[in-house]
C-alpha positions in Angstrom: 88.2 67.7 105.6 89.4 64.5 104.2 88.2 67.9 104.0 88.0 66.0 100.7 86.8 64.9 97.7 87.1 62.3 95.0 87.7 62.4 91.1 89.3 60.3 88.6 92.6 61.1 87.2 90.8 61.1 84.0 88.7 63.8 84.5 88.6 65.7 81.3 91.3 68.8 82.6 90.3 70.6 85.5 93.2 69.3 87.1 96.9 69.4 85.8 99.6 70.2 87.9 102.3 73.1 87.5 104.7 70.1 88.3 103.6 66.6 86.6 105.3 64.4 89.0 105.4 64.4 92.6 108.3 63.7 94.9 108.4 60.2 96.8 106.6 60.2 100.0 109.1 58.1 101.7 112.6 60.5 102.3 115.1 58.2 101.0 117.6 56.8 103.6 119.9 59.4 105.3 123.0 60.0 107.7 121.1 61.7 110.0 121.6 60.6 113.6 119.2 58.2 115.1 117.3 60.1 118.0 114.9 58.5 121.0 111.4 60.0 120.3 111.0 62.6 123.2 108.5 63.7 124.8 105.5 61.3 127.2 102.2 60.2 127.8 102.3 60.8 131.2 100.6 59.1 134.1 98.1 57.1 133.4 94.7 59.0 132.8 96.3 62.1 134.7 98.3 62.4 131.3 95.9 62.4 129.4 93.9 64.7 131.0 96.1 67.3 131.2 97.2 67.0 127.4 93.3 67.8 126.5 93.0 70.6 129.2 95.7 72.4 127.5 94.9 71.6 123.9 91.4 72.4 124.1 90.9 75.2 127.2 94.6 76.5 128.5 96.4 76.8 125.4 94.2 75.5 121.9 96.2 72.7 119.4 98.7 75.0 117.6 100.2 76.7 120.7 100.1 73.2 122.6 102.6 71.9 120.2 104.6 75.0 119.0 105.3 74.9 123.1 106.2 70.9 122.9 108.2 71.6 119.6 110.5 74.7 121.8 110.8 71.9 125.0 112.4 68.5 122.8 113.7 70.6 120.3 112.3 68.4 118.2 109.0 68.5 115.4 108.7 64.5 116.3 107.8 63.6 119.9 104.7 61.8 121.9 102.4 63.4 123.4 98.1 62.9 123.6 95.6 64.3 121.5 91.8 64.6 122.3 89.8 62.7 122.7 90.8 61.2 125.5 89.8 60.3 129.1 87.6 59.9 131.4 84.5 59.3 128.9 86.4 58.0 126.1 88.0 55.2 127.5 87.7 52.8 124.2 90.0 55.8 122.6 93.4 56.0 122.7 94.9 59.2 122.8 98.5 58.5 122.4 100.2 60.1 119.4 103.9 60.5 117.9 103.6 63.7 116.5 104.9 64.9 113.4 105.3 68.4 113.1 107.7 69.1 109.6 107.5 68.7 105.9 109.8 65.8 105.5 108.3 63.7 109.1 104.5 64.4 107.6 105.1 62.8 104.5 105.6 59.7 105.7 101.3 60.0 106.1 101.0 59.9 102.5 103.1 56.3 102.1 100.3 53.5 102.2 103.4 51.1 102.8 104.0 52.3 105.9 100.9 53.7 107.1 97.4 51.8 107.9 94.3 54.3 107.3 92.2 52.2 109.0 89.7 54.3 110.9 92.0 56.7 112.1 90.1 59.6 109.9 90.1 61.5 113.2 92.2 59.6 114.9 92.0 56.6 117.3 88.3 58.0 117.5 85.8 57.3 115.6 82.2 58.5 115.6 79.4 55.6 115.2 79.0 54.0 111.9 74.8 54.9 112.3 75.7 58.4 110.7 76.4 56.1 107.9 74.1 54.0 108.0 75.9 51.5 109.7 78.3 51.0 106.8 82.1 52.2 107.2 82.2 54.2 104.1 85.5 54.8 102.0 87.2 57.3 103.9 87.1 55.1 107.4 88.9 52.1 104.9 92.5 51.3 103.9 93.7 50.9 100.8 94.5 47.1 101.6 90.6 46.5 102.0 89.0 45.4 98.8 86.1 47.5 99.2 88.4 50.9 99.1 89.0 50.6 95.7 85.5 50.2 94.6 84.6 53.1 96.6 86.7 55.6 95.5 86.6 54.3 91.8 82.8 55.4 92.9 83.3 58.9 93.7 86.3 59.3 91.1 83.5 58.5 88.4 80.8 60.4 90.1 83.4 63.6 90.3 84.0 62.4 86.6 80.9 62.5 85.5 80.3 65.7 87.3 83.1 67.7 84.9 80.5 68.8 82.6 78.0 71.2 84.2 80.6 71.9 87.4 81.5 75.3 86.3 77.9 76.4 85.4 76.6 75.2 88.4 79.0 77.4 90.2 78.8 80.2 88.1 75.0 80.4 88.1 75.0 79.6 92.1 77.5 82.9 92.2 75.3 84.8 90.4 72.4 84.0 93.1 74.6 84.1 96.2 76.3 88.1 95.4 72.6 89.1 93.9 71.2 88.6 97.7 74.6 89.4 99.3 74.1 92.7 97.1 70.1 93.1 98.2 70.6 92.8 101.8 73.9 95.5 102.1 71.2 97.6 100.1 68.7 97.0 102.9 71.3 96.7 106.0 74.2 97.9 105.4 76.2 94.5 105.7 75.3 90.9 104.9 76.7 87.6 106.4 78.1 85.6 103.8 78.4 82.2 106.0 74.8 81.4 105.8 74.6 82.4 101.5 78.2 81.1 101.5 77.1 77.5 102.3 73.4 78.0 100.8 75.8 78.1 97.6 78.1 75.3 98.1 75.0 73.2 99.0 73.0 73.8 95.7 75.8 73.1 93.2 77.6 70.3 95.1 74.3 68.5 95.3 73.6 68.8 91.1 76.9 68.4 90.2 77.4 65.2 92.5 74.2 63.9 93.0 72.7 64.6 89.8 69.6 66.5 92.2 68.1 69.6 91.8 67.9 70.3 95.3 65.0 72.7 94.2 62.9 70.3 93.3 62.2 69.7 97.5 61.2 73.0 98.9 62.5 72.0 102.1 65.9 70.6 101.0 66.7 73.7 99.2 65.9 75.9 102.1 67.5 73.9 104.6 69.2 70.8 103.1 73.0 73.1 104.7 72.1 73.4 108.0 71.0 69.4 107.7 74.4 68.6 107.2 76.1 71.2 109.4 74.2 69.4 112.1 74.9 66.4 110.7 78.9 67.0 110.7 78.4 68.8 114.1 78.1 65.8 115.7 80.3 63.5 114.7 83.3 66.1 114.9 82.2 68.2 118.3 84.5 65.7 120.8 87.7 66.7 118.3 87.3 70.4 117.3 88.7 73.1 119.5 86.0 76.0 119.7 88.0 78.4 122.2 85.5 80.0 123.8 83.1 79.9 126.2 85.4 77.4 128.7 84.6 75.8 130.8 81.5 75.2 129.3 82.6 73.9 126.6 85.0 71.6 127.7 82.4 70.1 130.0 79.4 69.5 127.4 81.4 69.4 124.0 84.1 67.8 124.3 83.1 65.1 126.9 81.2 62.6 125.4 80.4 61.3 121.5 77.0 62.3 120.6 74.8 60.2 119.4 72.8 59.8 116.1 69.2 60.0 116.8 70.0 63.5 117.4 70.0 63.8 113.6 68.3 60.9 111.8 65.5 62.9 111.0 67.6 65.3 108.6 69.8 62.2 107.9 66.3 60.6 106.1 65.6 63.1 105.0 68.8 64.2 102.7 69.0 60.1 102.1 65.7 59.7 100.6 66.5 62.9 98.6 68.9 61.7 97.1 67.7 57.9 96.6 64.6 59.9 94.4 66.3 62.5 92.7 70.1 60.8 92.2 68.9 57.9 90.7 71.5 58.0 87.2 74.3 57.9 90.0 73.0 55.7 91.9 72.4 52.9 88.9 76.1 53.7 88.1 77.3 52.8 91.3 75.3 49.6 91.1 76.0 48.3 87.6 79.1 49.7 87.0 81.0 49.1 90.5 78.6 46.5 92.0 77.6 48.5 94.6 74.2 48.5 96.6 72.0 50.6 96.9 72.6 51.4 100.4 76.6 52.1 99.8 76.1 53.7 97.0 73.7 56.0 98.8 75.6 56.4 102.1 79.1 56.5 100.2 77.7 59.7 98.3 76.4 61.5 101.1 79.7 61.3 103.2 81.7 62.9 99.8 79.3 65.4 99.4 78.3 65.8 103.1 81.4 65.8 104.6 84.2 65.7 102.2 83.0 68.1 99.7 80.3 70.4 101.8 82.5 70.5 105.0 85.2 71.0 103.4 84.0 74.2 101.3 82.6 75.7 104.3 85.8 75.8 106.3 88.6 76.9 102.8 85.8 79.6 101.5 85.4 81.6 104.3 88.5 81.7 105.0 89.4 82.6 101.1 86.5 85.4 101.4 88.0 86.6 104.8 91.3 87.0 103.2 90.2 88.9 100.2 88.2 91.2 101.8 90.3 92.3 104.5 93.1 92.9 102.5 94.5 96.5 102.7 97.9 96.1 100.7 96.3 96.1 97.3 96.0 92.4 96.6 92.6 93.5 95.4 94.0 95.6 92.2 96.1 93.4 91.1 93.7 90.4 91.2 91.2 92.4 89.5 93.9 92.8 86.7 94.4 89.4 86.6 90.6 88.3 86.3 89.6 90.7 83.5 92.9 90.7 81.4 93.8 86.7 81.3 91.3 83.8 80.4 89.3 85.3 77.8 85.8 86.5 78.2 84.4 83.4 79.5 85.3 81.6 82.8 86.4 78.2 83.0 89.0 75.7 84.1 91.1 76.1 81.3 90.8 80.2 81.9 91.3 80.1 85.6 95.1 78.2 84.6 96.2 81.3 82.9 95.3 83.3 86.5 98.8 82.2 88.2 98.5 85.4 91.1 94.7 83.9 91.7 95.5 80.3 91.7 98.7 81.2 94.3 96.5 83.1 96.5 94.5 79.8 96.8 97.0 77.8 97.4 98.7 80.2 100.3 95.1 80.3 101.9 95.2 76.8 101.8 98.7 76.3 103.3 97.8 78.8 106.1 94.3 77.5 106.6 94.2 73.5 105.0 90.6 72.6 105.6 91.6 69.5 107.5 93.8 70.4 110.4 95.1 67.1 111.2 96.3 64.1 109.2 96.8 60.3 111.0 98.3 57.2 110.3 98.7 54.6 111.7 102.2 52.4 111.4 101.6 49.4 109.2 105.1 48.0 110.5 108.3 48.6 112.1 110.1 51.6 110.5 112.8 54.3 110.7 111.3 58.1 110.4 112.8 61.1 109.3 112.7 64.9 110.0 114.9 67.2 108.9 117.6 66.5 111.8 117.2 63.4 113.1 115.3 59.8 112.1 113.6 57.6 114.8 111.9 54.3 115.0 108.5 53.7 114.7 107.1 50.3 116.2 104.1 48.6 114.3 100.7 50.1 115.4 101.6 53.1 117.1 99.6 56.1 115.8 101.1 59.0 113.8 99.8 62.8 114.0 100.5 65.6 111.8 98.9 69.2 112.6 99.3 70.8 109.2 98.7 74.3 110.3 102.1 74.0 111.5 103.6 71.5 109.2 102.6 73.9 106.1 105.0 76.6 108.2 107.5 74.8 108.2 111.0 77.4 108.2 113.3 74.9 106.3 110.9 75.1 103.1 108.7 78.1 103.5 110.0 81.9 103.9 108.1 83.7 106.3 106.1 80.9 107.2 103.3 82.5 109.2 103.2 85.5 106.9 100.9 85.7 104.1 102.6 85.8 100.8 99.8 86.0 98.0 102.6 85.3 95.5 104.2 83.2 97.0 103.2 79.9 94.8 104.0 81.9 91.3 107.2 81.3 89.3 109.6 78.4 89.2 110.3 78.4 93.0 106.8 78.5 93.9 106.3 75.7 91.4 108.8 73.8 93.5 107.1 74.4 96.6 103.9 72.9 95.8 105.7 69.7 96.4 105.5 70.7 99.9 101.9 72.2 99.9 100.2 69.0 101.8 96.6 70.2 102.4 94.6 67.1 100.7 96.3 63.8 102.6 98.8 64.3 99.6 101.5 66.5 98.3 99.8 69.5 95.6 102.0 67.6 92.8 100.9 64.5 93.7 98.5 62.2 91.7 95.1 60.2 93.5 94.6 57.0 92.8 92.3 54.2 94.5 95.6 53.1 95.9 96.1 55.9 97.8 94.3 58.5 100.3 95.0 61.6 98.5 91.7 63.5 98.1 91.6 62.9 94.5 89.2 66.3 93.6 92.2 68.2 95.2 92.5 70.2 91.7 88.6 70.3 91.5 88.4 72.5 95.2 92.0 74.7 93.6 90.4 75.5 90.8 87.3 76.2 91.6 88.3 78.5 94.7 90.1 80.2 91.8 87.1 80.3 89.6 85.2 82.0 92.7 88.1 84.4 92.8 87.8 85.5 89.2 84.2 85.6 89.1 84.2 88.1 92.2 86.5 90.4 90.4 85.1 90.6 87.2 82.1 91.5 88.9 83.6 93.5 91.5 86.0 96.3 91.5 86.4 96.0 95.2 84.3 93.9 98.4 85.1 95.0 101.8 84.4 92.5 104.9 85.9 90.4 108.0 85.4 87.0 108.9 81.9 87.0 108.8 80.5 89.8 106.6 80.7 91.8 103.8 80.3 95.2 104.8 80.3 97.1 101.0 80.6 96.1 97.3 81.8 98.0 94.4 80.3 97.1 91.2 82.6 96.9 88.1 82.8 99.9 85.7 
């Protein structure tokens, strides 16, 4: 989401770079010609309107802008973004999209751009999912609390480093046993239902400090607590594309409220306020937190940061794999067995460079969050590639990375999948363009930013999944839901 996550830059290594030192958010000033921001929010309410019909029913988000980007000729226009009108009417919907590499990056610079409860834009679901606290990722980086709150979570992630890669490795070992039983049985499994079971259990010890086993119930269905819980708060933003106009008329109409899902709320809260408790006296004596904001705080990172966040890249990452019919598969298999040693790790999973690319391309084709706001902290010029525009204090910028991250200028055969496409020098370069985690790849969190400061964390261990599935695999076969055969390793 933030798809994200927090860690310290401290973090004992799971994290370096290829490139130490990212670029400046801010282009520096250019000759470029100064160009009126195209584009309208057309008639009051009718605008609107129209905007969502097409964004959410007629055409879906990346085919309503590609079709704005061909009209103005230009990756930088206005137009409206859901939700909007006629049951939102304390949103607003009016956005200046930006729509290219160099326009984006402006997102990242907390000089120009206020965070201020725009984490899904001018909406914002009610502060009872968090227990009527905004937590870090609804904050600036000008509020005071921010940097206590992500100091929080970067020590929490921190502390986390030392039994993250056994967690996932003995949560793998459980999710491929019963993926492995049931193709026995069936002839296919699902992997979205083991999938999240897994990212559940080892998120929860690793960032909680909670064996989620020790509450029957939790480990069982602690997942589809959150999915619900995330459900909710996202549904009036997230295009589903199917089933219209049903959808459109039930979904996407109203916010939903939270007594839908207190009872799973409690539930995972007082979990966690029994079984968490050596985080939770860290966050009190060591960042002066309460109880209560040290409790919610947690559950959004793990919740929706770290959980939701998993549950959109993985799939993808497994669908990607699996479906492959060009050989990927060999080579990674070579990869996995003959670098790293004989025991997986961090440090191992850096000398996989055709693994850790095939992350990153999965995540520059299918970045967990889709959309990045901002909103303008003062007057300022913008620039794209072409032209630069002004920006007036308070309006609210928009950036759809699925087609920022295919941008022609920097990538070749943007909407093509290029497994090596991150290797090498010049795939070095262009993860200063790889802007999945409210930050560049290269670039560095810090409590004085909104980078998701485990970006390096979710890399590495996508990579760490990859490597484990191929030494234990020489092949899996599947789609976008299911793994259809497995071939054990010889």
């Amino acid at each position: 989401m933030s798809i994200k996550m927090s860690i310290s830059p401290g973090v004992p290594s799971p994290s370096q770079s290829p490139l130490s030192s990212p670029p400046p958010v801010s282009p520096p000033p250019t000759t470029l010609p100064l160009r009126t921001i195209p584009g309208s929010y057309g008639l009051p309410l009718l605008g609107p309107i129209s905007d969502r019909l097409n964004y959410f029913w007629f055409q879906g988000p990346e085919t309503f802008l590609k079709k704005r980007i061909e009209k103005h000729r230009s990756t930088v226009f206005r137009t409206n973004i859901p939700p909007t009108f006629p049951f939102f009417s304390n949103v607003n919907p009016n956005v200046v999209a930006v729509l290219d590499t160099k326009s984006f990056a402006h997102l990242f610079d907390m000089e120009l751009v206020d965070k201020r409860d725009v984490l899904v834009g001018d909406f914002m679901p009610s502060v009872k999912f968090t227990g009527d606290i905004r937590v870090c990722a609804y904050l600036d980086t000008s509020e005071p609390q921010h940097s206590k709150l992500k100091s929080f979570a970067m020590d929490t992630l921190k502390q986390s480093s030392k039994i993250w890669v056994s967690e996932v490795l003995t949560n793998l070992d459980t999710m491929w046993d019963g993926i492995e039983s049931t193709i026995t049985k069936s002839g296919s499994a699902s992997y979205l239902v083991p999938l999240q079971q897994f990212i559940f259990k080892f998120l929860v010890k690793c960032l909680a400090g909670a064996d989620p086993s020790s509450s029957q119930e939790i480990a069982e269905s602690g997942y589809a607590m959150l999915d619900r819980w995330l459900a909710l708060q996202l549904l009036p933003t997230i295009y589903i594309g199917a089933l219209q106009p049903l959808v459109e008329i039930f979904l996407h109409s109203w916010a939903y409220p939270f007594f839908l899902v207190s009872g799973d709320y409690k539930k995972i809260y007082e979990f966690v306020e029994k079984e968490g408790k050596e985080v939770l006296q860290r966050g009190e004596t060591e960042f002066g937190l309460t109880r209560k904001e040290s409790i919610h705080n947690l559950l959004f990172v793990l919740g929706f940061n770290a959980f939701g966040g998993f549950s959109v890249f993985l799939p993808s990452l497994v669908s990607t794999i699996a479906s492959d019919t060009t050989g990927l598969q060999a080579k990674l298999r070579k990869e996995a067995r003959e670098k790293g040693g004989s025991t997986l790790s961090f440090d191992s999973i850096k000398e996989m460079p055709l693994i850790q690319s095939v992350v990153y391309e999965t995540l520059r084709l299918n970045p967990p969050v889709p959309i990045q706001y901002g909103r303008a902290r003062k007057d300022f010029q913008l620039s794209s590639h072409d032209s630069v525009f002004d920006i007036k204090k308070g309006e609210l910028l928009c950036g759809y990375q699925k087609l920022v991250m295919k941008d022609p200028k920097i990538f070749d055969e943007p909407e093509s999948f290029k497994p090596d496409r991150f290797m090498n020098e010049k795939g070095s370069e262009l993860l200063n363009y790889l802007y999945w985690s409210n930050g560049p790849q290269t670039g560095s969190p810090t409590v004085s930013n909104k980078q998701c400061a485990a970006k390096d964390y979710v890399v590495l261990t996508a990579a760490l999944f990859v490597a484990y599935v191929f030494r234990r695999y020489d092949s899996i076969t599947g789609d976008s839901s299911s793994i259809t055969a497995v071939e054990k390793a010889k």
